[in-house]
N, C-alpha and C positions, 0 to 999 in steps of 0.2 A: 737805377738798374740799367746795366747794360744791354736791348734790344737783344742782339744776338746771343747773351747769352740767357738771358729770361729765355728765348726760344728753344735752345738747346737742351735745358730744363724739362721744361716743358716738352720737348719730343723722348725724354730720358722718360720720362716718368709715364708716358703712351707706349715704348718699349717693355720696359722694367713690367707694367702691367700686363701687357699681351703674354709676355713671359709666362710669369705668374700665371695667370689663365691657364695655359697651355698646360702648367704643369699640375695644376688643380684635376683639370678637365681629363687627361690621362693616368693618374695617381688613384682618382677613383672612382668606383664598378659602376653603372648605371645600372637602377633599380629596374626592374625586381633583384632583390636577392631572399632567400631561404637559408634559415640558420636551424640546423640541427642539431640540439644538445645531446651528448653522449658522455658527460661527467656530473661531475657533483656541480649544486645548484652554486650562484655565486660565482665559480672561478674562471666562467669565460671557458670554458671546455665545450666547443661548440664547432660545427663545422657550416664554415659559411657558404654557397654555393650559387651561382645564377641557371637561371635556363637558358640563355643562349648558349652561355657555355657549356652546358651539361648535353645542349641536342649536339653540340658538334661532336663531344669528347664520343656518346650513344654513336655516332655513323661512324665515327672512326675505327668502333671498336664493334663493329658489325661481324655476325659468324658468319660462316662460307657456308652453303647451300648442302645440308649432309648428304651422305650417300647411303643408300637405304640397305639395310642386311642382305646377304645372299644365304640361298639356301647351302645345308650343310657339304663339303664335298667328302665327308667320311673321311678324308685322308687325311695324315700330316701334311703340313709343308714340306716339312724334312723327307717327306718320302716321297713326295710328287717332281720338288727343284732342289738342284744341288748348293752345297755351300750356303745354306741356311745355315747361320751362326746365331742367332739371336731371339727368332721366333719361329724356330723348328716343331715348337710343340702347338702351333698356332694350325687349327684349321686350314686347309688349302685356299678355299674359296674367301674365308675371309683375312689371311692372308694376303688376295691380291685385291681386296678390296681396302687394305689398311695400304698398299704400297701404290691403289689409286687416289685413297685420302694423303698421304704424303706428299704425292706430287701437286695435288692442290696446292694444298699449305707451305710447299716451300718453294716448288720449278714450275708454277703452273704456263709460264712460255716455254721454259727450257723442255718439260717433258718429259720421261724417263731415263733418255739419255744424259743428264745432268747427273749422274749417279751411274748409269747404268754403260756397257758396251752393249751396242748393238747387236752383233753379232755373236757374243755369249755373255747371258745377263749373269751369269755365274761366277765370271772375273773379277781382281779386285784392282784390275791395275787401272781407274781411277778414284786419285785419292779421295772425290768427293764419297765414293758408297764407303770405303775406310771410316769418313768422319762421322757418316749417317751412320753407322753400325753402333757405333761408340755414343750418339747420339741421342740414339732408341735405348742404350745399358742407361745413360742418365735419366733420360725420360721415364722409363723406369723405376728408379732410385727415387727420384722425387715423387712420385705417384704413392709407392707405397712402401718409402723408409723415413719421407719427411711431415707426414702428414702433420704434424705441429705446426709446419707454415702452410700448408696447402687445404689441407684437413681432407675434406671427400670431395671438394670442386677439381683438384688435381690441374693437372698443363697437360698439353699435348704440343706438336712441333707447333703447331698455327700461333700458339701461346708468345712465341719469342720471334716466329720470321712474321708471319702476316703475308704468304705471299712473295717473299723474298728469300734467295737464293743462301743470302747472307743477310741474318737480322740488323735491323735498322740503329739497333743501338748495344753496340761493343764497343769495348774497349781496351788499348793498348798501357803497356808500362811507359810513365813520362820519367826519364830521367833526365831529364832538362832542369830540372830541380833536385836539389840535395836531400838527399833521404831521409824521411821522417825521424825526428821535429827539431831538422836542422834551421827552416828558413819558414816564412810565412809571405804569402800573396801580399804584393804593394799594390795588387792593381785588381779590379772586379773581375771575377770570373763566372760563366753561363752556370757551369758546375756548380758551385754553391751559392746560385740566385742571385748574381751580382753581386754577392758581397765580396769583401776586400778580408777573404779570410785564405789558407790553403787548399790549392784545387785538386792537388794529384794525392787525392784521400785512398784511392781504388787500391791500389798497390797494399798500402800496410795494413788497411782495412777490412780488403776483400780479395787478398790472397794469404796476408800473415794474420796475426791473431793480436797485433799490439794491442797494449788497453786503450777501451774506448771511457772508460769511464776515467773522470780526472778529477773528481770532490772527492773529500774524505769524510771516511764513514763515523768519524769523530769531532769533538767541536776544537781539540788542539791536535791535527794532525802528527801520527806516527806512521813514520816509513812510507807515506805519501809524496813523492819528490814529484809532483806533478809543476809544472810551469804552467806562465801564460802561453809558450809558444804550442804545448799538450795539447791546453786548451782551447786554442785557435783551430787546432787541426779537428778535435772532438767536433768544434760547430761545424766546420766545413762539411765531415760527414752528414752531420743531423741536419742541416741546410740543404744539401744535398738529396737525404733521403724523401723531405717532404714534400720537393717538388718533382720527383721520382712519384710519388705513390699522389699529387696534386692537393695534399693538406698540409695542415700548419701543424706549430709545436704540439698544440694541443689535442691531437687526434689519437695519441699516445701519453703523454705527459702532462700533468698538473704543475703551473710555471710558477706555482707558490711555493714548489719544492718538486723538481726535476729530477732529484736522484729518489724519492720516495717509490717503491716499487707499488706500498700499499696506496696512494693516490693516484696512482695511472689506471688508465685504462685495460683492459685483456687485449687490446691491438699491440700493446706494447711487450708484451708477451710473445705476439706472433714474428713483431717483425724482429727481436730478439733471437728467434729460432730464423729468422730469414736472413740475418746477418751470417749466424753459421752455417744454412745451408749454402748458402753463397760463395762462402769460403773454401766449401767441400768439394764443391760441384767445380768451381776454379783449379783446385789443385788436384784433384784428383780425376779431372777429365779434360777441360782446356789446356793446361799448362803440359799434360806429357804430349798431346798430340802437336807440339810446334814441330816433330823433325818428320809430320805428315802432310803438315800446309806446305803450300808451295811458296818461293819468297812473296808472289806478288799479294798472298794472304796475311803475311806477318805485318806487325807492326816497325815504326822505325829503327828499334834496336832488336828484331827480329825474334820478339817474343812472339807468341798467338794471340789471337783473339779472344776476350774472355769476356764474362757476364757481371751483370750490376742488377740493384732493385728493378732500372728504365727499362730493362731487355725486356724483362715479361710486364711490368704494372703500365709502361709507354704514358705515363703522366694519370693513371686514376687511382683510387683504393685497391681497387681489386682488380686484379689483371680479365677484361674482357666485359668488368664489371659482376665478375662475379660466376659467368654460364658457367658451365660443365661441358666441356665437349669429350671428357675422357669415359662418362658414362658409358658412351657410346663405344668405344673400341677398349673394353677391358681387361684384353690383352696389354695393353700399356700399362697394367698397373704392377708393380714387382713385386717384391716379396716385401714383407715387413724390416 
């Protein structure tokens, strides 16, 4: 044996191990962890969870300090301030107490004039009160036309900004990639949890209606043309979704049979209704106001900004983990 390279060896194999280590020691959770079953026994339908990571996700998703009711001022809105479009029928006094909760939740630096003119809060010529108007019709609509995904916990603005002017997580059209299910991802992307699946799911998913289901409902498929490339894209969504809402397949689906409606869970149910509300909420609110954003708000090919599961759930089950803060001002709720 030659010295130098027994030696060589031998530092390959103190490498190659530190390696290894490394990737052991980051791959997996350190204990405690808490598994909560929420399927049938046996299939591994369980949601695993730590408490470190559960105190940060809890501070992250902290509510903002309410703002306590005012007494009534007898009058409409509509009758007291002009150009009241959208909650004219709303009390006076709470009223401006729902448009000092606003400012919270969305301009708490910027301040009123983030929306408003100074000089006459009644103007519309900035586009930001234009989007908030449009903003409070969706809030709205979701409150109480979708309650299939929302049910009675409902959103409010704070739900999707947290504080920010422009919420933390929207998204633009990629056409930097060929339109669905032309091409599939050669390389990992954050989107669908590093895998090497297709990333720009949002566009067919969560403005058109393509199908997301790609099994067929028979054992010899008829009028099924679904491919593996379909397929590919099917996961990126569902990969996607789970670290959107911070669960796995199983939070929703039984992975002894994935297309089973009757082995799922009723999450799967919701977030079913949360894929079409999403899609509604995107074309029928985001996408007409792009000739209201200014350029420096559009995306690269100068679409708008639109919404995903991340905007309101920001990485847990339930967006804020669940609170209700629309109890409280139920005037945001719309009509059925």
């Amino acid at each position: 044996m030659i010295p130098g390279v027994k030696l060589s060896l031998g530092l390959l194999g103190v490498v190659v191990g530190v390696l290894l280590g490394i990737v052991i020691f980051t791959s997996f959770e350190r204990p405690p962890v808490s598994v909560t079953q929420h399927g049938y026994r046996g299939t591994a339908m369980a949601t695993v969870s730590n408490p470190r990571t559960v105190a940060r996700e809890v501070a992250a998703n902290a509510l903002p300090d309410p703002i306590a009711p005012q007494d009534p001022a007898g009058q409409l809105s509509s009758a007291v301030y002009e150009n009241v479009k959208v909650l004219g029928n709303v009390d006076a006094s709470e009223f401006l107490r729902l448009m000092a909760a606003i400012t919270e939740w969305v301009a708490p630096v910027q301040g009123c004039n983030y929306c408003h003119v100074e000089e006459s809060l009644a103007s519309d010529k900035l586009y930001t009160k234009v989007v908030a108007r449009r903003m409070l019709q969706m809030t709205m609509e979701i409150n109480g036309g979708w309650k299939s995904h929302v049910a009675e916990t409902g959103v409010t603005c704070y739900t999707c900004h947290r504080g920010n002017p422009v919420p933390a997580n929207i998204w633009f059209d990629d056409t930097s990639k060929a339109p669905f299910p032309q091409i599939r991802n050669t390389s990992a992307s954050p989107v669908t949890g590093d895998a090497s699946l297709p990333s720009a799911v949002f566009t067919p998913f969560l403005t058109k209606d393509d199908p997301i289901r790609v099994e067929s409902t028979t054992a010899l498929p008829t009028g099924d043309a679904s491919s593996i490339k379909d397929t590919e894209w099917t996961y990126g969504l569902m990969m996607y979704m789970s670290n959107a809402l911070g669960v796995n397949c199983t939070y929703c689906h039984n992975t002894r049979q994935f297309a089973a409606w009757n082995q799922s869970t009723p999450q799967r149910m919701t977030a079913w209704y949360g894929i079409r509300m999403v899609r509604h909420l995107n074309s029928a609110y985001l996408v007409p106001l792009q000739s209201t954003f200014p350029a420096n708000r559009l995306g690269p090919d100068g679409d708008s900004p639109k919404v995903n599961c991340t905007t309101c759930h920001q990485g847990v089950y339930k967006p804020l983990f669940g609170a209700s803060m629309v109890k409280d001002f139920p005037e945001l709720i719309g009509a059925k």
